[in-house]
C-alpha positions in Angstrom: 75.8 168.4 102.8 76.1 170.3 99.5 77.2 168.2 96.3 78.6 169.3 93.0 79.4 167.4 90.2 82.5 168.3 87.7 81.9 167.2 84.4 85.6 166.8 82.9 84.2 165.7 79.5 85.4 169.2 77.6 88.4 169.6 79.8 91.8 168.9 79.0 94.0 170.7 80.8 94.9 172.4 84.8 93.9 175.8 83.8 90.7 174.5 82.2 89.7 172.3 85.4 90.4 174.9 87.4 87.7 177.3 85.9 85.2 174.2 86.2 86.0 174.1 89.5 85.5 178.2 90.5 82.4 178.2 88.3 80.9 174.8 89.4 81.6 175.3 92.9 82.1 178.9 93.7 84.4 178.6 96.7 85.3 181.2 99.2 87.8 183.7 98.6 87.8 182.6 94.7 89.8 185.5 93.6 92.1 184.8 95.8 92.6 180.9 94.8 96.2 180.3 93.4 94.8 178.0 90.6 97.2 174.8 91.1 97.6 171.7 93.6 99.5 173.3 96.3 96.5 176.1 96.9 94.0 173.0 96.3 95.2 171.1 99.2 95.1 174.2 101.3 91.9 175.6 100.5 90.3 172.2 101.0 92.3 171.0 104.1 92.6 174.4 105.8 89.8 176.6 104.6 91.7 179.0 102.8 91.1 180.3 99.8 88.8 178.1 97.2 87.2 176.6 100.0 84.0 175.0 98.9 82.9 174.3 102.8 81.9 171.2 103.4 80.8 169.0 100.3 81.4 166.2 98.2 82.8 166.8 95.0 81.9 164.4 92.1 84.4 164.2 89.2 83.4 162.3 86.0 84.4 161.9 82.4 88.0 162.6 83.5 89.2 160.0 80.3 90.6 163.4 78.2 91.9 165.1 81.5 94.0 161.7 82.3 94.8 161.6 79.0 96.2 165.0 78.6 97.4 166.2 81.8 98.1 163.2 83.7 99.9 163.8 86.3 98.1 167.0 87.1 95.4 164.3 87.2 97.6 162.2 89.4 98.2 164.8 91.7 94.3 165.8 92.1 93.5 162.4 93.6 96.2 162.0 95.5 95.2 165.3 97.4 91.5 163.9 97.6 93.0 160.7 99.2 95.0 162.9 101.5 92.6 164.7 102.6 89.5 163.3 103.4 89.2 162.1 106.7 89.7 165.4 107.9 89.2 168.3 106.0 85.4 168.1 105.1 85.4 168.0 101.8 85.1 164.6 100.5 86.0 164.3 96.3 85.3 161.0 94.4 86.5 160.5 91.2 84.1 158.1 88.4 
């Protein structure tokens, strides 16, 4: 199973972990990926676009993500908690 690790130490907002994500990862259909939660949850829970295939995602130093887009943060591991007993992709937050 492929791993990737998102280091959220420099990132402090959506738009910002969303290009660590694309780069980090390099998902399927990545120009297509709508860049917010709702296209997160599909891509990882249906395969559509931004798919990583099946991985486990690793996000860490997420102290100046919480800190300045919160409940963008919120809504990240909510999908990941959502998600993961079926989709695949398995993301752990430290």
């Amino acid at each position: 199973m492929k791993t990737y690790q998102l280091d959220c130490a420099q990132i402090s907002s959506e738009g910002d972990f969303w290009q660590l994500y694309l780069e980090t990862v390099r998902p399927d259909g990545a120009e297509f990926f709508g860049r917010n939660l709702s296209a997160f949850r599909d891509a990882i829970s249906g395969g559509g676009p931004g798919w990583p295939g099946e991985c486990r995602i690793t996000v860490v130093h997420t102290e100046n993500l919480q800190r300045q887009a919160g409940q963008f943060f919120n809504g990240l591991q909510r999908i990941a908690g959502e998600v993961a007993e079926y989709s695949g992709v398995s993301i752990v937050f430290e």
